[in-house]
N, C-alpha and C positions, 0 to 999 in steps of 0.2 A: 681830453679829446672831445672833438666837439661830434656831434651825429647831425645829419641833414637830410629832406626832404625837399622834392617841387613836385609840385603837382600843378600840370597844364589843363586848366579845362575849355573846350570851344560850345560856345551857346549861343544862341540869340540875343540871352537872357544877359551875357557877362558883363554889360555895363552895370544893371542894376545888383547884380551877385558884388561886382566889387564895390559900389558904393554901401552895399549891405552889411559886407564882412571885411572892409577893410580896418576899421575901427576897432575889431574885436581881437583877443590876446588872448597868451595861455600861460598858464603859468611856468616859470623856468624854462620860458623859449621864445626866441625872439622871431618872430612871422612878419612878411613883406610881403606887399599884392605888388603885382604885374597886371596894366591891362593896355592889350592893343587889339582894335579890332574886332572880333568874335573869341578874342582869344583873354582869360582870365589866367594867370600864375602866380600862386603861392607858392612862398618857400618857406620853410619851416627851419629851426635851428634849436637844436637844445644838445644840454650838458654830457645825460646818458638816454637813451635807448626807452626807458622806459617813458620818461618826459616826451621826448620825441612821439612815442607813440599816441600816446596821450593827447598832443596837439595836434598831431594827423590824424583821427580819429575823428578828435572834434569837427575838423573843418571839413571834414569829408561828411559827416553827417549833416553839417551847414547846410553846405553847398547844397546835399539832397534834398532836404528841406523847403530850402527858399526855391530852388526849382521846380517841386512839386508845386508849391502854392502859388507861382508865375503863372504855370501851367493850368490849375485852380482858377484864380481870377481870371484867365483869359480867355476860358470857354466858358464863363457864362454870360 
């Protein structure tokens, strides 16, 4: 049984979010960017529940990351 996730996020930023984390992986799960717009979508895919988690976590703490330091570089 496979588990799944997306997560849609809208930013200013989302061009540079998906050229940032499009290239990155997880392990025991296969991840695909989405980008249109203002609009960034990951979708996550893995075996069990734990992996899953594991790679939504990741990308979720990415994502916060890189938009902090967007946001970082742009105010000064």
């Amino acid at each position: 049984m496979m588990h799944s996730i997306r997560f849609t996020i809208t930013s200013p930023h989302s061009s540079i979010l998906f050229h940032a984390l499009r290239h990155e992986e997880a392990p025991h799960s296969r991840i695909r960017f989405f980008h249109e717009g203002d609009t960034l979508t990951i979708e996550c895919e893995a075996d069990t529940i734990a992996h899953l988690r594991a790679a939504a976590n990741s990308f979720m703490q990415w994502v916060a990351m890189a938009e902090h330091l967007i946001e970082e570089l742009e105010s000064k």
